[in-house]
C-alpha positions as CSV (number, residue, x, y, z in Angstrom):
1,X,29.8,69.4,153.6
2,X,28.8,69.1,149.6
3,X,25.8,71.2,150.8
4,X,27.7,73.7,151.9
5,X,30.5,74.3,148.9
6,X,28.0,74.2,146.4
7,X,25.5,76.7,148.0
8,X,25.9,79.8,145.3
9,X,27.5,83.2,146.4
10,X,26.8,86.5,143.8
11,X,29.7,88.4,143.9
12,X,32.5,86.1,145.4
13,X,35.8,87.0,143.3
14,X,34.2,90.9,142.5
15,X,31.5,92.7,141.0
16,X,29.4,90.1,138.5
17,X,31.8,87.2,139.3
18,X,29.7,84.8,141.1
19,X,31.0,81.0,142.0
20,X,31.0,79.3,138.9
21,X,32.3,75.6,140.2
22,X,33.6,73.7,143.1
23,X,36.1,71.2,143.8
24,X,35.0,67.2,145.1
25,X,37.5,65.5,146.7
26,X,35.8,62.1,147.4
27,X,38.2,59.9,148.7
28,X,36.0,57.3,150.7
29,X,33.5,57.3,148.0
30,X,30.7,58.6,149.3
31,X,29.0,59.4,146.2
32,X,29.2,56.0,145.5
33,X,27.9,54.8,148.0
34,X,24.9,57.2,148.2
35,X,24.1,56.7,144.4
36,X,25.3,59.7,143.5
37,X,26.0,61.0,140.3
38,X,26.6,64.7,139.9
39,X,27.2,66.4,136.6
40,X,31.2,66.5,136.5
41,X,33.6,68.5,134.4
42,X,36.6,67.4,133.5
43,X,39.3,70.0,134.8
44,X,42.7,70.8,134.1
45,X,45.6,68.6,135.2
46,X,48.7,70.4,136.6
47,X,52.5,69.6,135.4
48,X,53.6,66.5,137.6
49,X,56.4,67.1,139.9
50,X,59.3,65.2,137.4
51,X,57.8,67.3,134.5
52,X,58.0,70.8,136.6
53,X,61.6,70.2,137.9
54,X,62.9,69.0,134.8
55,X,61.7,72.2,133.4
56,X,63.2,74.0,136.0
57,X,66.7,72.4,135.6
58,X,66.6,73.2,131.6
59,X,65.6,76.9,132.9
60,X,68.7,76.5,135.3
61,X,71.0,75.2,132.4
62,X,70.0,77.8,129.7
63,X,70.7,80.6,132.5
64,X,73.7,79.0,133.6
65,X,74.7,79.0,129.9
66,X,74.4,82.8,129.1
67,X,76.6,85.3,130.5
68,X,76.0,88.9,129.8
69,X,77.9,91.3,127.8
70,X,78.8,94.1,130.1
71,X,79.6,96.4,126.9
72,X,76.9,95.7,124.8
73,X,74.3,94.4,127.2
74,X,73.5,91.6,124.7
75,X,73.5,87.8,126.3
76,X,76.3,85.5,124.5
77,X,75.2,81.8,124.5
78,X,78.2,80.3,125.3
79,X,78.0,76.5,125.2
80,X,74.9,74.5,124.3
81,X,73.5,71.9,126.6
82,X,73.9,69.4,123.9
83,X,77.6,70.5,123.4
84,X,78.6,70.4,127.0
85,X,77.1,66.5,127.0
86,X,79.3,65.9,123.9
87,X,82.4,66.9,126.1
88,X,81.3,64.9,128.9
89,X,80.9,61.9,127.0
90,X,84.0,62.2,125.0
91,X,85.7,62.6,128.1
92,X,84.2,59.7,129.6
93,X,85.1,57.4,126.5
94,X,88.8,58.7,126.4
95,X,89.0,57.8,130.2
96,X,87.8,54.2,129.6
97,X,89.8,53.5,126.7
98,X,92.7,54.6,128.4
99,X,91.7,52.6,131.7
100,X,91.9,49.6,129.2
101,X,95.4,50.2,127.4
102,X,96.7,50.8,130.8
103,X,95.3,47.3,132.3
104,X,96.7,46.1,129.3
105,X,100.3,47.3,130.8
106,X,100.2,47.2,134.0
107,X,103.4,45.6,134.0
108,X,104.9,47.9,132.6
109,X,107.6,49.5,135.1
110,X,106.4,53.4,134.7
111,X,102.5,52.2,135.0
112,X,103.2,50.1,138.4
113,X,105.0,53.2,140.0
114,X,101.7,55.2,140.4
115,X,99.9,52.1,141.2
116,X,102.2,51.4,143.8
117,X,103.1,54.7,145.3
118,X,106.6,54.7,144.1
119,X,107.7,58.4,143.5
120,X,107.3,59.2,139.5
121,X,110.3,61.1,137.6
122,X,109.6,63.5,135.4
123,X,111.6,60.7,133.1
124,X,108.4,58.8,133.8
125,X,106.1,61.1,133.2
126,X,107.7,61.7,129.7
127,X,107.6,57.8,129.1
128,X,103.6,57.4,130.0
129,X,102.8,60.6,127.7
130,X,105.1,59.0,124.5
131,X,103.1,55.7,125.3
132,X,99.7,57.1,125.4
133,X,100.1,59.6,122.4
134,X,101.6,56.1,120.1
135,X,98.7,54.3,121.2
136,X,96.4,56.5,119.3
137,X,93.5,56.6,122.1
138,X,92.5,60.5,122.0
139,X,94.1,63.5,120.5
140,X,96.9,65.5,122.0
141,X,94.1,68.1,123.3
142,X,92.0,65.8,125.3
143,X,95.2,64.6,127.0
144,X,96.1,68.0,127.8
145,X,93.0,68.6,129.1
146,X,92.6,65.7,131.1
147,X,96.2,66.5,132.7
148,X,95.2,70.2,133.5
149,X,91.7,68.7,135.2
150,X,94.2,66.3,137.3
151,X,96.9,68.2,138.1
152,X,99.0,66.5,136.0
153,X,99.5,63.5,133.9
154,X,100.3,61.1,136.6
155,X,97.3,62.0,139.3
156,X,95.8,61.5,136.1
157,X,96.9,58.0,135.5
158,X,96.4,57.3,139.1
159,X,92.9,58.1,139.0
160,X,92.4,55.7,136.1
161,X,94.4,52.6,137.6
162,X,94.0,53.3,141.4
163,X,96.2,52.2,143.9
164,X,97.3,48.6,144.6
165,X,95.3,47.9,148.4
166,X,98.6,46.5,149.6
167,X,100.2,49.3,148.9
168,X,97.6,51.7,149.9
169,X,97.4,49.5,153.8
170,X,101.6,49.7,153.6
171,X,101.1,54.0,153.1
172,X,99.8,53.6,156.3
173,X,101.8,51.3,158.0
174,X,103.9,54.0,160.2
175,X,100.3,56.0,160.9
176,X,98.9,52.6,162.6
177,X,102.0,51.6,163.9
178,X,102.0,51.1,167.8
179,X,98.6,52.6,168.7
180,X,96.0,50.5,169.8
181,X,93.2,51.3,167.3
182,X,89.5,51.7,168.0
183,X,86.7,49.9,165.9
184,X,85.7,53.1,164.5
185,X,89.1,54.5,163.6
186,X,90.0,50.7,161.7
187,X,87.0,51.5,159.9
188,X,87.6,54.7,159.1
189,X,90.8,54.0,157.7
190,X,90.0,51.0,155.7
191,X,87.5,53.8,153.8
192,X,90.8,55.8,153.3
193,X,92.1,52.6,151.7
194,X,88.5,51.7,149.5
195,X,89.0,55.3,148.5
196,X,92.7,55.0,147.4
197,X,92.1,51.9,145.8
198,X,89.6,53.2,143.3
199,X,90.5,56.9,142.8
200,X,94.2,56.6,143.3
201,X,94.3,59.6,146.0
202,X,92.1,61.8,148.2
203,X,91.6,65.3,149.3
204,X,91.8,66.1,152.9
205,X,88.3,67.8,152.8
206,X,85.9,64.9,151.8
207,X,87.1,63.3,155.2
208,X,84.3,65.8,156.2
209,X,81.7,64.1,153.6
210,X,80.1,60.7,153.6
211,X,80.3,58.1,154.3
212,X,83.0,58.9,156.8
213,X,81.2,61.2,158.4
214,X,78.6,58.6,158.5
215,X,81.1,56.8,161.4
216,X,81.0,60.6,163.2
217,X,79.1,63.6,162.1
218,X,82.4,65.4,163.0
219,X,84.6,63.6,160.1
220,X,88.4,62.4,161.6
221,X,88.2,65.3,164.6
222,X,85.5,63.3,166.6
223,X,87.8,59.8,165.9
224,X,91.3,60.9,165.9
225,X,93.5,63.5,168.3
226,X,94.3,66.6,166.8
227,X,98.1,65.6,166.5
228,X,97.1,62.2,164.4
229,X,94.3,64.3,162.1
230,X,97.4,65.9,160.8
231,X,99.6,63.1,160.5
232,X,96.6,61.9,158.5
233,X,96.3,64.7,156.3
234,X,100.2,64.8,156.1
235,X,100.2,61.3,155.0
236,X,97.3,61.8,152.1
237,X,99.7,64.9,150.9
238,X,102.5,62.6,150.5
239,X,100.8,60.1,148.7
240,X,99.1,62.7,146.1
241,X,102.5,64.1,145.7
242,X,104.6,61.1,144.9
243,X,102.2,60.6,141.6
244,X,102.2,64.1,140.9
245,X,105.8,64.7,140.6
């Protein structure tokens, strides 16, 4: 087979463009073995995979970061990479120092109500804001932006100090209540309850996403009757709403 790729050929790519080199690939090591010793040269190495699609995500990121000027036709950079990590990371500090002062007060009557799904006031509400602003941790504009991003200051405060998992298994002590339950459909619903426990609440759709559609490709519809999938998405409404009064 070497015998034949290296036999020449005049005119291969065109006019005056004869074969000029050929490609080895000697994975038994045959030369080797055969004493061998051909004159080599060392070719060029191509971009690993990791170095080609990290270029490509920058590419992505620096396209994603332009939008056109319809009236001018100019390209407006409109946030650097580097700024939008600066957000992120702000944003992830302000939510962990105010996971802290709240674990710091969980006792504290207007921090237990979201915890434990007790309805909030807007008399609440006001409280948690007046408690968060005197504690110093942010500014008034990241906690406005962190309310708009939740829907409000107390989804907010519920995604930061969960919900209590007795409270979360009570929630759905009328939904279980008389029906003989399957294995799948106990599992499925003590997901509902990891879920509530770290993130506070749940949107109907990521039923539909693993890992519980990891139980059925079909999400709640392949566990569930029609009639109890929308007492179940009833019941994750209600709980939502009562911390985003």
């Amino acid at each position: 087979m070497i015998g034949r790729g290296t036999r020449l050929r005049p005119d291969l790519f065109g006019p005056g463009q004869p074969k000029e080199f050929f490609y080895i690939f000697d994975y038994c090591q045959n030369l080797e073995f055969f004493s061998q010793n051909p004159e080599t040269t060392d070719g060029a190495l191509g971009e690993s995979l990791g170095k080609q699609l990290f270029t490509s995500r920058l590419e992505l990121i620096s396209a994603i970061d332009r939008k056109p000027d319809v009236s001018t036709g100019h390209v407006e950079r409109v946030q650097e990479p580097a700024a939008s990590y600066d957000v992120a990371m702000t944003e992830a500090h302000l939510r962990h120092e105010l996971a802290e002062l709240l674990r710091q007060h969980e006792n504290h009557l207007t921090i237990r109500k979201p915890r434990w799904n007790m309805p909030l006031t807007p008399a609440d509400l006001g409280e948690l804001e007046r408690m968060l602003v005197e504690a110093g941790v942010g500014t008034s504009a990241d906690l406005s932006r962190a309310k708009q991003e939740s829907s409000g200051l107390g989804l907010f405060i519920r995604s930061l100090v969960g919900m209590d998992r007795e409270a979360a298994k009570q929630a759905f002590g009328q939904f279980l209540a008389g029906k003989a339950q399957s294995a799948n459909q106990i599992e499925f619903i003590n997901l509902i309850i990891d879920h509530l426990t770290e993130h506070g609440a749940i949107e109907p759709g990521l039923l539909y996403e693993s890992p519980f559609t990891d139980i059925n490709p079909q999400g709640p519809e392949g566990i569930f009757t029609s009639e109890q999938v929308d007492d179940l998405v009833t019941l994750l409404q209600e709980i939502r709403a009562r911390a985003a009064a």
